[in-house]
C-alpha positions as CSV (number, residue, x, y, z in Angstrom):
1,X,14.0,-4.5,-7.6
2,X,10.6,-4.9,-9.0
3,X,7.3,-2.3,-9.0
4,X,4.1,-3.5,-8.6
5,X,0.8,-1.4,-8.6
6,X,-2.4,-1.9,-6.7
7,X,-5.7,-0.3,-8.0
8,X,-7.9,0.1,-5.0
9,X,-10.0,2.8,-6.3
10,X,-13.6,3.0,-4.5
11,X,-12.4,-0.1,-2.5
12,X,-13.2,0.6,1.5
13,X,-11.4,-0.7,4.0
14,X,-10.1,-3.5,4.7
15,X,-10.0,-4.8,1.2
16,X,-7.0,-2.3,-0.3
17,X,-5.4,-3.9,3.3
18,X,-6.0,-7.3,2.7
19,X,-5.2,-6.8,-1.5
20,X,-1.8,-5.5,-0.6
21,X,-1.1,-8.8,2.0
22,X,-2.1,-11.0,-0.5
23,X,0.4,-8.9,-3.4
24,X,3.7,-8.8,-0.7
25,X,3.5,-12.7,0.2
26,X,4.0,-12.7,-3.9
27,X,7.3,-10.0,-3.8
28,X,10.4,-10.0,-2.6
29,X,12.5,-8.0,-0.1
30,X,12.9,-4.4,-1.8
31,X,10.5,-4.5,-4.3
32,X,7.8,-1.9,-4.1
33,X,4.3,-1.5,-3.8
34,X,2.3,1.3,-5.3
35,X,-1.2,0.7,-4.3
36,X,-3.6,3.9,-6.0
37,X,-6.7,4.5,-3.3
38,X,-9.2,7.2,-2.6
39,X,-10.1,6.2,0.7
40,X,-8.3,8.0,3.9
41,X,-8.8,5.2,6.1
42,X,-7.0,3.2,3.6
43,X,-3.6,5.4,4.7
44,X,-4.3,4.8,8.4
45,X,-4.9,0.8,8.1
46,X,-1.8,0.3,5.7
47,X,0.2,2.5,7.7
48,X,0.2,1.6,10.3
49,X,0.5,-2.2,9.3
50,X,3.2,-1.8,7.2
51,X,5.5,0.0,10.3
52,X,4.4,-2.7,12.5
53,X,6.0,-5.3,10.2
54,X,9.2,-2.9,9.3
55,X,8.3,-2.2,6.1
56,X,9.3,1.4,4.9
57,X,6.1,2.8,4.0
58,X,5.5,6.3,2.1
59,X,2.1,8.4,0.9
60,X,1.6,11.4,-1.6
61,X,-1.8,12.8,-2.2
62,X,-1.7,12.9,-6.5
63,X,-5.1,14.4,-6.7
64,X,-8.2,15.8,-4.9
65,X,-9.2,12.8,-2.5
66,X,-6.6,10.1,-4.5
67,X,-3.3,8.8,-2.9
68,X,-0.2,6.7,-3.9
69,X,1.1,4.6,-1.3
70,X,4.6,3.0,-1.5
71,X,5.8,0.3,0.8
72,X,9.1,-1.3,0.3
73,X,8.8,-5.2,1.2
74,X,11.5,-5.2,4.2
75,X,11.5,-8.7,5.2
């Protein structure tokens, strides 16, 4: 299992989206994804693609406005 990280700082939607597409297609099933973004809209896009294509997908707010979110490649 690998860990890769995404900086998608002042990125709006849907680039962090389409940056974290483009990273899976390179990973392999279980390896994570730890994309770093300060836009909400970013949670709701990657979300809810991520459980549409069964990956497991997790958030934590790290700071004021900043988020982590981990999705586990699942297929």
């Amino acid at each position: 299992m690998e860990e890769y990280k995404l900086d998608c700082l002042h990125e709006a939607c849907p680039i962090p989206l389409l940056k974290a597409l483009k990273q899976l297609e390179k990973m392999e099933i279980g390896d994570i994804l730890i994309m770093h973004t300060d836009h909400n809209c970013s949670i709701a896009n990657v979300v809810e693609w991520a459980e549409k294509h069964g990956h497991h997908i997790d958030y934590i707010e790290i700071a004021e406005g900043e988020w982590e979110i981990y999705i586990e490649k699942a297929r």
